[in-house]
C-alpha positions in Angstrom: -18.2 5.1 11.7 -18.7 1.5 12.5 -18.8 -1.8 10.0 -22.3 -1.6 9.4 -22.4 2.2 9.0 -20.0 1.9 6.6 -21.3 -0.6 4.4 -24.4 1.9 3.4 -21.5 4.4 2.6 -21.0 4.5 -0.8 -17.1 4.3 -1.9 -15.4 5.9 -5.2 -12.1 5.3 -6.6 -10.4 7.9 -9.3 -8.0 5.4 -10.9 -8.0 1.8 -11.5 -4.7 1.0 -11.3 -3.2 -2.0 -9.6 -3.4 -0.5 -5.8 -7.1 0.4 -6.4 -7.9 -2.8 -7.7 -6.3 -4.6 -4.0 -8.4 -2.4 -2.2 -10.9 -2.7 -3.8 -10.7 -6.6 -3.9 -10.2 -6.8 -0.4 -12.8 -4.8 0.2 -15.5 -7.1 -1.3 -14.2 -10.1 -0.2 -13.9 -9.1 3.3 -17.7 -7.8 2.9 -17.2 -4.4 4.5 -18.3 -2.7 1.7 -21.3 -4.0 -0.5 -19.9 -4.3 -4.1 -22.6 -2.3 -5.4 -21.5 1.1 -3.6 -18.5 0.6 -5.1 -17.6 3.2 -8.0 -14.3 3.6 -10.5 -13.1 6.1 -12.7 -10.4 5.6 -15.1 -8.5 7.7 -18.1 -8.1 4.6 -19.9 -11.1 2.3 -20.3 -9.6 -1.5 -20.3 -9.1 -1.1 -16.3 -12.4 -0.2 -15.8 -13.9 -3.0 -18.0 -11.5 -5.1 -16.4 -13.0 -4.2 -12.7 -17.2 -4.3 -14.1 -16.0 -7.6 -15.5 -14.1 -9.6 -12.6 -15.2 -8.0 -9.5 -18.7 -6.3 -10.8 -17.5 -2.5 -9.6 -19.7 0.1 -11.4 -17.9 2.6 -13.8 -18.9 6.2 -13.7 -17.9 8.1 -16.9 -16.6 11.0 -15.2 -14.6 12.4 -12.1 -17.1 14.7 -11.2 -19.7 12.6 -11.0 -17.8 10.0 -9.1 -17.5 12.7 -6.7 -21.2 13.7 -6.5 -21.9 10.3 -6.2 -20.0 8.9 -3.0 -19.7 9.2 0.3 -15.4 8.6 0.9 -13.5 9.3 -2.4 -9.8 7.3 -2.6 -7.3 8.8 -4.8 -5.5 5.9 -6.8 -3.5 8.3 -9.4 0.2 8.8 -9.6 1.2 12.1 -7.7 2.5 13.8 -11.1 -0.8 13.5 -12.5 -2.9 14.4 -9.0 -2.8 17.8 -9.2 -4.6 18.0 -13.2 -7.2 15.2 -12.0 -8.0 17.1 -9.0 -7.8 20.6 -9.9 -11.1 20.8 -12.3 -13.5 18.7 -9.7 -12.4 20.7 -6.9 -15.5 22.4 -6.3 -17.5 19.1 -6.5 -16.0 17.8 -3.1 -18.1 19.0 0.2 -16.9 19.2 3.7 -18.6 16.0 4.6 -17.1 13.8 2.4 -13.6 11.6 3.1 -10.9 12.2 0.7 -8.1 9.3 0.8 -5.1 9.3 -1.4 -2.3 6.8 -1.9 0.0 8.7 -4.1 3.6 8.5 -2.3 5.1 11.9 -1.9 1.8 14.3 -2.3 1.5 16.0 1.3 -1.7 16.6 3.4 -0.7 20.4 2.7 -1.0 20.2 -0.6 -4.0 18.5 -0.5 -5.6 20.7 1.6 -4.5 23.2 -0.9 -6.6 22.0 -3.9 -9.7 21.2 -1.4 -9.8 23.5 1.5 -13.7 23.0 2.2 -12.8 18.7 2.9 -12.2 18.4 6.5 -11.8 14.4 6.5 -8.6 14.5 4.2 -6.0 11.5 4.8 -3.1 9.8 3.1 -2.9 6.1 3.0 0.1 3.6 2.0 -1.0 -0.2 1.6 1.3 -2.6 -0.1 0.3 -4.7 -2.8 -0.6 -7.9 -0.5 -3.9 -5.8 0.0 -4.8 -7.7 -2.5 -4.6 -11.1 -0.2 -5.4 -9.0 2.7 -2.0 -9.5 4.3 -0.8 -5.9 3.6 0.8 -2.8 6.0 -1.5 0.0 5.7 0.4 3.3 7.4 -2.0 6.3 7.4 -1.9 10.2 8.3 -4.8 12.5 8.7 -4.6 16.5 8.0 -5.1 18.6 11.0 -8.8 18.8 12.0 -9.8 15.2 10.8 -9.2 13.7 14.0 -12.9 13.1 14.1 -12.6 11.0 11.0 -9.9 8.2 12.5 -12.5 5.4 13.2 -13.5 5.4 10.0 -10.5 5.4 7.9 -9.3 2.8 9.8 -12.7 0.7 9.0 -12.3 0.9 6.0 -8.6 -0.3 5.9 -8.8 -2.8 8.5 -9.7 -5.4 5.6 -6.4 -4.8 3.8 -4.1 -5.9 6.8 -2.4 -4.5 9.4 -3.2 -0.9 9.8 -0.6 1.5 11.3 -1.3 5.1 12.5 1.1 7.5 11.7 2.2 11.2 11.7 3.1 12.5 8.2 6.7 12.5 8.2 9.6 10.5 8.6 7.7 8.0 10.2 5.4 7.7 7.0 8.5 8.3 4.5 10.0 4.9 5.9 6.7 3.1 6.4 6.4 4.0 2.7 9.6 3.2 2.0 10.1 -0.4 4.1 6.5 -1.5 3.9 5.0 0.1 0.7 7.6 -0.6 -1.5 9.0 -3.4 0.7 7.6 -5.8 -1.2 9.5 -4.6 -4.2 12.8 -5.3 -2.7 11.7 -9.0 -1.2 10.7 -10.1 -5.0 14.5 -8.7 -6.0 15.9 -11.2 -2.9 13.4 -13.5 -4.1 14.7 -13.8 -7.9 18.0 -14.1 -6.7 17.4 -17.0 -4.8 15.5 -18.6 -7.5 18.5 -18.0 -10.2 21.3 -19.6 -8.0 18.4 -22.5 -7.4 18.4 -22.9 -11.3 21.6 -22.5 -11.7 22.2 -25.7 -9.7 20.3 -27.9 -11.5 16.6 -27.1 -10.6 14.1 -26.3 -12.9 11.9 -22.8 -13.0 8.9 -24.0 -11.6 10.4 -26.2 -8.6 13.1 -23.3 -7.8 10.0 -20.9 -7.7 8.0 -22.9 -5.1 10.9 -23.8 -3.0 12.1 -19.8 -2.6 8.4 -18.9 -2.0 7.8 -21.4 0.5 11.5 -20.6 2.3 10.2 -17.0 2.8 6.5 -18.1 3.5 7.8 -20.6 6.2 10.0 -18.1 7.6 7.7 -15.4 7.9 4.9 -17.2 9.3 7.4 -18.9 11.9 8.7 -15.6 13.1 4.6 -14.5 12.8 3.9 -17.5 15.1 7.1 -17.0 17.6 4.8 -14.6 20.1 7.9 -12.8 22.5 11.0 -14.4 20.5 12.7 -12.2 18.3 14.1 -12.3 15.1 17.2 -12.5 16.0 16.6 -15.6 18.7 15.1 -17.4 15.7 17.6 -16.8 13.4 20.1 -17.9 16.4 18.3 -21.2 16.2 19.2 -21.8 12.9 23.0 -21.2 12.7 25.5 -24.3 14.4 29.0 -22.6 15.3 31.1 -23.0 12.4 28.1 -24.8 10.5 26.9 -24.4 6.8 24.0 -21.2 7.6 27.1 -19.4 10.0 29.4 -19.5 7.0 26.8 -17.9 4.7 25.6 -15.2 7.7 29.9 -14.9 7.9 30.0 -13.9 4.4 26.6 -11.5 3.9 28.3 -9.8 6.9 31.5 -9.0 5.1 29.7 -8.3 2.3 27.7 -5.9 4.0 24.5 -6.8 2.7 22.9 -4.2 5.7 24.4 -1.5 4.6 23.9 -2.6 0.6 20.0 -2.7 1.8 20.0 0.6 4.0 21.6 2.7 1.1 19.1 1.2 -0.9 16.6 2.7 1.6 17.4 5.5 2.2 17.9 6.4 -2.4 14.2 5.4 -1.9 13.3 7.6 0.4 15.2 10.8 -1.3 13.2 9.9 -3.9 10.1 10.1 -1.8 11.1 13.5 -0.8 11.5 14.7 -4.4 8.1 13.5 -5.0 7.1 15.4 -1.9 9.1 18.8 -3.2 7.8 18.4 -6.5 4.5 18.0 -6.0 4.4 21.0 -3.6 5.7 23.6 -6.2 2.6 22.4 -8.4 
């Protein structure tokens, strides 16, 4: 399925939560998709107003007739509650339609499970800078949906990078170092900011100068081409300078393996998810 195939596809989200809403954003203002094929459902109705309001998605009153209304369906509910929301629309889905979902730890297995007759069933992970369209978007199709690839990846493409990936470890630390990557970088983020103000600057100035060390950062390293991250970082530190003392002292520290604990608790939890949900 190609760009302008895909814009006369019409596209449905069950849940309105925070993910759908950076897809969905992206999505409209990268123009793939026409904002009127776009179609929510929610089980609590100030998301949905919030959506018909500020980006001018249609709200459908049921999951059913989200489903016998569009073309690709994306599943934007937490994996506890998957199984209930999909379990009395089953029968609605047909064999042509895409299913996405982007609950961490629900398998293609047990997806296939609640919709045997959907051939074109994938998971997706984006991270929240979807919503900028700067986000990591790992994906994994079920067996047999090989057909569908081009056009899951069309219709992520606006979101960011995309990343192809077998379901897996592979998609476990994509989930884990990408998805909720961002989560951990906000925590590094705050602490910077509090030693800032705990030197004398104010809120708002610490704020902007910690976002714009990691911004300027990134986006050097983004522009570096065939230099790697540990060349630039190279360039930074004088022998027996100020940055080599700090480096000295994270390394005694061991902030790596503070961070790859930290990881790896994640991705346990991941699998949990995974265990759980397969036992539903």
């Amino acid at each position: 399925m190609g760009a302008a195939l895909l814009k006369q596809r019409k596209i449905g989200f069950i849940g309105a939560g925070n993910m759908s809403q950076a897809i969905i954003k992206a999505l409209i203002d990268s123009g793939v998709v026409p904002v009127g094929n776009l179609f929510a459902t929610n089980r609590s109705p100030g998301k949905l107003k919030k959506l018909e309001e500020t980006l001018g998605v249609t709200s459908v009153n049921t999951n059913e007739e989200l489903v016998d209304l569009c073309d690709i369906v994306i599943l934007g509910v937490k994996p506890q509650d998957l199984v209930g929301v999909l379990e009395p629309i089953a029968s609605s889905f047909h064999e042509s339609q895409i299913v996405i979902s982007l609950a961490a730890g629900f398998s293609l297995q047990s997806l296939k499970r609640l919709l045997p007759q959907v051939i074109g069933i994938a998971r997706a992970m984006p991270n929240t800078p979807a919503t900028i369209r700067k986000a990591v978007v790992g994906y994994c199709l079920a067996e047999g949906a090989e057909a569908y690839e081009g056009s899951v990846e069309e219709l992520l493409k606006p979101l960011g990078i995309v990343v192809p990936l077998d379901e897996g470890e592979m998609f476990e630390a994509l989930t884990v170092s990408c998805g909720s990557g961002p989560g951990f970088i906000f925590e590094m983020m705050l602490y910077w900011q509090e030693w800032l103000e705990e030197h004398g600057f104010e809120g708002q100035i610490a704020k902007e100068m910690v976002i714009q060390t990691f911004l300027g950062a990134a986006e050097l390293a983004s522009q570096a081409g065939d230099i790697s991250i540990q060349e630039l970082q190279d360039r930074v530190v004088s022998k027996k300078g100020v940055t080599a003392a700090g480096l000295q002292s994270m390394r005694e520290l061991e902030i790596e393996r503070a961070l790859r604990y930290s990881f790896e608790k994640a991705v346990i939890r991941d699998q949990e998810i995974t265990r759980g949900t397969a036992a539903q």
